[in-house]
N, C-alpha and C positions, 0 to 999 in steps of 0.2 A: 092627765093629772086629776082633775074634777073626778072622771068617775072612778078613779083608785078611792078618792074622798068617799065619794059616795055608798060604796060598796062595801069601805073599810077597810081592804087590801092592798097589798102591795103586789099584787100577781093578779094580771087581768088577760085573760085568753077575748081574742076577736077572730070572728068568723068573716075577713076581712074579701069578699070577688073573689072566695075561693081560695085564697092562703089562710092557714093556722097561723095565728102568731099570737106569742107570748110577749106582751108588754111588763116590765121591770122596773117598780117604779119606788126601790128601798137599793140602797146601793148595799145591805145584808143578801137580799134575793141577787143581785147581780154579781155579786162577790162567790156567793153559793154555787150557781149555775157556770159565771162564764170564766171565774179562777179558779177555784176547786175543782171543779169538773170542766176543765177548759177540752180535754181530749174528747168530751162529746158535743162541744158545744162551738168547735170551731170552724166550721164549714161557712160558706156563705153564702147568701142570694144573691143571684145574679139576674138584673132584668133581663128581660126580652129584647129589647132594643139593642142592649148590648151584647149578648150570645148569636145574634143572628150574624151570622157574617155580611149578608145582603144590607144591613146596615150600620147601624156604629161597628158594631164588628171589635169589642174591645172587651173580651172576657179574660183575655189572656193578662189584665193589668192586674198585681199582686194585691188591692183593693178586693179583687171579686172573684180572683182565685179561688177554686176548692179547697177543703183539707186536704192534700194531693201533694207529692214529690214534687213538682214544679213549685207550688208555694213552698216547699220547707226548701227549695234548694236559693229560692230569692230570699227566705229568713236567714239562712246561715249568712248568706252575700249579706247581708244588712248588719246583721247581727256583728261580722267580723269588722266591718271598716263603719259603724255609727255608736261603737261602745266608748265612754265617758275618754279615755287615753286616746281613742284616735279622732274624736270630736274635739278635744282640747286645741288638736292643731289647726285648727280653724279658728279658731277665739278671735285672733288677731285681725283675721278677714273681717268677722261679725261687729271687732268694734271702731274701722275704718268704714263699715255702712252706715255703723249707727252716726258717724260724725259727720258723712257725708250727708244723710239724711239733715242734719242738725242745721248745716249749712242751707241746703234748698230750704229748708221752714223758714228765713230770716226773709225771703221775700215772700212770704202768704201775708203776714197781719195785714198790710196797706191792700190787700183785695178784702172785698164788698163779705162775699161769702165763702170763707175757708174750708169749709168741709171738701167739696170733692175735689180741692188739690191740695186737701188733705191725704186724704182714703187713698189718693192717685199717688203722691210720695212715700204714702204706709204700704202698699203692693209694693212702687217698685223695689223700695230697700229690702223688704223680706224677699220679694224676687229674687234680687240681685245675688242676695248671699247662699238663696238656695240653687240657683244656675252655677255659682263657683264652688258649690258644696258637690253640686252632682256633675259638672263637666269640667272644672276649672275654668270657665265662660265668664266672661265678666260683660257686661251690657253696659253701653256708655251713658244710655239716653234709653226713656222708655218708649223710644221709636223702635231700638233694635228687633230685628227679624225673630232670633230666637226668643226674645220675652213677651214680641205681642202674639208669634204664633203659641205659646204656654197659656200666656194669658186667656186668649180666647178660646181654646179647646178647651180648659177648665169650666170654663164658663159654658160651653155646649154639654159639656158631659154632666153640668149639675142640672142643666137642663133640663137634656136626656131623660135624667134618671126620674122625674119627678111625674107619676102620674097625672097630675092634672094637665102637662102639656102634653104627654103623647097618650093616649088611651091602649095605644096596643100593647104595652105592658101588660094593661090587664086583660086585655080582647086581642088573643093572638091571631085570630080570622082578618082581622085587621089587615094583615099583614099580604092578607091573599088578595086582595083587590085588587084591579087591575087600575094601571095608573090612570087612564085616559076616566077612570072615574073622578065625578069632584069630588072635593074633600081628602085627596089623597098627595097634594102637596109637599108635605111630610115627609112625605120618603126623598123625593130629593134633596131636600136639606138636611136630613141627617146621612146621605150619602155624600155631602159637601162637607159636611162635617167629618166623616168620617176621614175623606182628604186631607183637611183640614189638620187630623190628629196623626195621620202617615206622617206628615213633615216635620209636626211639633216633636214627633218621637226622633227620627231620623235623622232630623240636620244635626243637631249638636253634639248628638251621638256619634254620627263622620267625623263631625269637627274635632271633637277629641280623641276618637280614632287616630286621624294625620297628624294629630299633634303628638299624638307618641310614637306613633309610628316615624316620624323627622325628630323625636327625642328632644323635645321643648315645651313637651308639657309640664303644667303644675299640677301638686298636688289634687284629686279631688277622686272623689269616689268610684266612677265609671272608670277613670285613669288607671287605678288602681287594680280594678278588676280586672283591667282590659292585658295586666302581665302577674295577674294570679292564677300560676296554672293549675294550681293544688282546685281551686273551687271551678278552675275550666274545665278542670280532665273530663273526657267522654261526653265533651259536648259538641258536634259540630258546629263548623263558623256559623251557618245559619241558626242554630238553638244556640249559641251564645249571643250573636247579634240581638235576636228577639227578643229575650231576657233582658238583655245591660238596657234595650231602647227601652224598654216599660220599667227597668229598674231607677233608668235615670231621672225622667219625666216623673217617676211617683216620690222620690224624694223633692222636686221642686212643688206640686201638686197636695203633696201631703201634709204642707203646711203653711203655704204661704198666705193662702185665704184666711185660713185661721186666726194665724196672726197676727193678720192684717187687722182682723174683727175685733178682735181681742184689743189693739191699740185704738181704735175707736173707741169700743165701749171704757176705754183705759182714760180718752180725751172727755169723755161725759162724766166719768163718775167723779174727776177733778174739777169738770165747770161746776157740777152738783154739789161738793161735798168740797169748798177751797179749805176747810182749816187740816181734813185728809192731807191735799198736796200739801200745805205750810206743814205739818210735822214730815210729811215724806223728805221735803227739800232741806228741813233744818237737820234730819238725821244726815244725809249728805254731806249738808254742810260741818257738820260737827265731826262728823269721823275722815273724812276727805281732805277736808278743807276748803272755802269757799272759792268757786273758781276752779275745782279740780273736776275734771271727766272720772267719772267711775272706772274701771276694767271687772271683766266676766269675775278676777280670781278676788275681786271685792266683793261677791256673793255674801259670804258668812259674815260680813262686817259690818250688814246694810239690812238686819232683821224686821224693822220696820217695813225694809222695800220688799220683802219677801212674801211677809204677810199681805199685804199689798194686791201681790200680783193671786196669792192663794185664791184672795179675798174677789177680784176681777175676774179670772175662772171660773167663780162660784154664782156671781152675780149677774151675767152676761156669759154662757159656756160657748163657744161656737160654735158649737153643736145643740140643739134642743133635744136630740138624742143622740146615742151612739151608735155610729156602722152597723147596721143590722149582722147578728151570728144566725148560723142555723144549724139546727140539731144534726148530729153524725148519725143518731141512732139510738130508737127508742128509749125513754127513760123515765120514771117517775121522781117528784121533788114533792116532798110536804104532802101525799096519796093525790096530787093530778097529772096523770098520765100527759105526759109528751110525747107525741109521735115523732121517728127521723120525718127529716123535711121540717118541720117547723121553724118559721123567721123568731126569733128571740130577741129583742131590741131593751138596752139598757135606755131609762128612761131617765135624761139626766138633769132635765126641767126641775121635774118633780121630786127629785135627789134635791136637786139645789132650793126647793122650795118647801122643803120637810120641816115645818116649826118645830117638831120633836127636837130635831139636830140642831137647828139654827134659827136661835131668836130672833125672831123682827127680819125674816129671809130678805124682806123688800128694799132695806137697809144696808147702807154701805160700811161696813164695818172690818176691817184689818185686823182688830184687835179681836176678832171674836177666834182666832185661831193662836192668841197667847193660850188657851186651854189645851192641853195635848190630846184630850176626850173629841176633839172638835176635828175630824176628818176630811180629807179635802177633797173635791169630787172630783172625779176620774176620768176628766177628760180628756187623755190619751186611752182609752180604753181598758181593755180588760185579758186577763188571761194570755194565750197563744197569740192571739190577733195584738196587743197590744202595741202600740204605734213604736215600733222602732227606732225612730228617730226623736224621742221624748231629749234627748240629753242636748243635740242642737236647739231644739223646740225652746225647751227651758233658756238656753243661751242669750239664743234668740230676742225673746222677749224681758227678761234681763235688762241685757243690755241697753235696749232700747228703751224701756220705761225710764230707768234710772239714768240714763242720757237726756232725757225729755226734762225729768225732775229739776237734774242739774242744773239747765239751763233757762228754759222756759218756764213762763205760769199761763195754767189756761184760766179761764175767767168768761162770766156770762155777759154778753154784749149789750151793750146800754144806749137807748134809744135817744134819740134829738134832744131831751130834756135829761138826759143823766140817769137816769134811773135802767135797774138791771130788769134784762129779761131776763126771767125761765126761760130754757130751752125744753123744750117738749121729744118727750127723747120715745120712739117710736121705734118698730121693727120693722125690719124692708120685706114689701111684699114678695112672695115667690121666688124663695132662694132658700137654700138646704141648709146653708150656712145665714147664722144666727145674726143677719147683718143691721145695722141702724137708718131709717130714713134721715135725710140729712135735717140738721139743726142748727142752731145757731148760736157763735161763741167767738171770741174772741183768745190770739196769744200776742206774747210778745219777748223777747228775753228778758231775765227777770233785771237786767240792771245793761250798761253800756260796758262797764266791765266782762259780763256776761257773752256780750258780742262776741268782744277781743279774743274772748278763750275759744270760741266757736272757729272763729276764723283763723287764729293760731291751732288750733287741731286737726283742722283741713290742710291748711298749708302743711304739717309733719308729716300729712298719713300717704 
């Protein structure tokens, strides 16, 4: 971001260990390249670590997919059963998590320090609904087998991906060492990992298998595919198996972290900014009714909460950038030649920190998107690649803020004498996703009334 300042552009080439990449740092130049010209621009990088079969061994996930038949044959599969009509019939799932959720937060206030069985109840609920979105799976406890094996492969593969822990991304010779050398460690654990991601992908994918197969499954995506023959034909059972396992795991994977982020930095910008939440909770209460649980199809009736979540998006992206693209093939933009192979990265930091766009970027502001001039940044991505699953996503988070709003008020925690702290609200080190070091804060429901409707919601659902 600094040196697009510096230079004065919004297109910044680096001669980065030998990769070309184009940095994007005007969501005009990202719009230009990776939606307009999305047919050249849709390919992608795929590490070393993870092409190499000898270790992670996981290029085949629709993530890091080529532009290639295999990825258009996993976009149709997504495309048919994640569009707004067949999303909808999940709504009901999504806002049974969010109550559940509502429920476990009533025992955090009386702990010391809320945040990480915070962060721990914001995973599993988006977990949860994304395991019943992609197997029909429901986890009872975030002890279950299927969500901690999810959990932790996610968490190896963001790993994985990051150069500064594995260097042989960028030094493939790496790779040739012989183990009984030191420093070559590494490879065993991302062959444990790679373990580690066989089962993440395969048990639940059985597990929904036999459930249709014995005709007692529910509704859920994988389910669905598993007796669509129109999108099976000409697949063998082994290329349909391979498929639905990476199709399944990339719908719980694709958002759950995100989410997860996004509801932190959702819980800061309310300790930050409480007269934000007081208008959030009085539009609630005003068009709802005091006491009443929102539903997904109260979207349109809750403009305030909308701008809201725009505005949380924009201020905290889970992304610092977007999924690296790369070129299909040669091309020129604005007379600088781009070569195929080049990584092209939407830079969605510096999007969101554009004062041209958005006054006072650092500023928590909702209302800056009453202007229709005032754009929202694109954090589902762009173009062909663009995240599939944006209409759950959306849902998703939805439902949950305005479930939060409803009921709870967050608030900065106040020391032996009364007085409030600032929470110091910081970014967690070494992690792909845009996450918060833990801070300090205080909730509570906003009345004893408040309880009653939480615990009556639970008991319905």
């Amino acid at each position: 971001m600094m040196l697009g300042k510096e230079l004065n552009s919004d297109i910044i080439y680096l001669d980065l260990l030998g990769h070309n990449i184009v940095v994007l740092n005007s969501p005009q130049a990202a719009s230009d390249l990776l939606d307009k010209r999305s047919s050249l621009y849709s390919d992608r990088f795929c590490p070393l670590i993870y092409r190499d079969k000898s270790l992670f061994n996981w290029s085949t996930g629709p993530p890091f997919l080529g532009y290639n038949d295999i990825w258009r044959h996993h976009r149709r599969m997504m495309n048919k059963w994640l569009n707004i009509r067949e999303v909808s019939k999940f709504h009901k799932m999504q806002e049974s998590q969010a109550r559940f959720l509502l429920g476990r937060l009533l025992a955090i206030p009386a702990e010391v320090n809320p945040f990480e069985r915070l962060r721990g109840e914001f995973y599993f609920a988006i977990g949860s609904s994304s395991l019943q979105l992609a197997y029909g799976y429901t986890p009872q406890e975030n002890t279950d087998a299927y969500f901690r094996a999810a959990e932790e492969v996610d968490d190896h593969a963001g790993r994985a991906a990051m150069i500064t822990n594995f260097y042989v991304n960028v030094f493939p010779f790496l790779n040739r060492i012989p183990e009984w050398v030191p420093g070559t460690g590494w490879k065993r654990t991302v062959r444990e990992w790679k373990k580690q991601k066989d089962y993440a992908l395969d048990a639940p994918y059985r597990w929904t298998q036999n459930q249709v197969n014995k005709g007692t499954n529910i509704p859920s995506v994988v389910g669905n595919l598993l007796q669509d023959h129109d999108l099976m034909s000409g697949l063998s059972h082994e290329e349909r198996d391979s498929r639905l396992k990476e199709l399944g795991h990339v719908l719980y994977s694709g958002g759950t972290d995100t989410t997860s982020s996004f509801l932190l930095s959702f819980v800061a910008a309310m300790v930050l900014n409480p007269d934000i939440q007081a208008e959030a909770q009085q539009e609630i209460d005003l068009t709802l009714g005091p006491g009443v649980l929102p539903l997904i199809s109260d979207r349109e009736r809750l403009p305030y909460i909308n701008r809201l979540i725009l505005e949380l998006m924009r201020w905290r992206p889970a992304l610092a950038i977007g999924v690296p693209h790369r070129c299909f093939q040669d091309d020129i933009y604005r007379g600088y030649n781009i070569t195929k192979g080049t990584i092209v990265i939407g830079n969605l930091w510096a999007m969101s920190r554009d004062e041209k766009v958005y006054h006072d970027p650092e500023t928590f502001n909702p209302d800056r998107f009453l202007d229709p001039e005032v754009p929202p940044i694109p954090v589902f991505g762009w173009g062909r690649r663009k995240c599939p699953g944006i209409h759950f996503g959306e849902a998703s988070l939805f439902i949950t803020v305005s479930s939060l709003l409803a009921v709870f008020t967050f608030s900065k925690k106040r020391n032996s004498g009364g007085d409030c702290i600032k929470p110091v609200i910081e970014d967690a080190p070494n992690s792909i996703i845009l996450g918060l070091k833990p801070f300090e804060f205080e909730l509570a429901p906003r009345s004893q009334m408040h309880r009653r409707v939480i615990n009556e919601a639970i008991a319905s659902c």
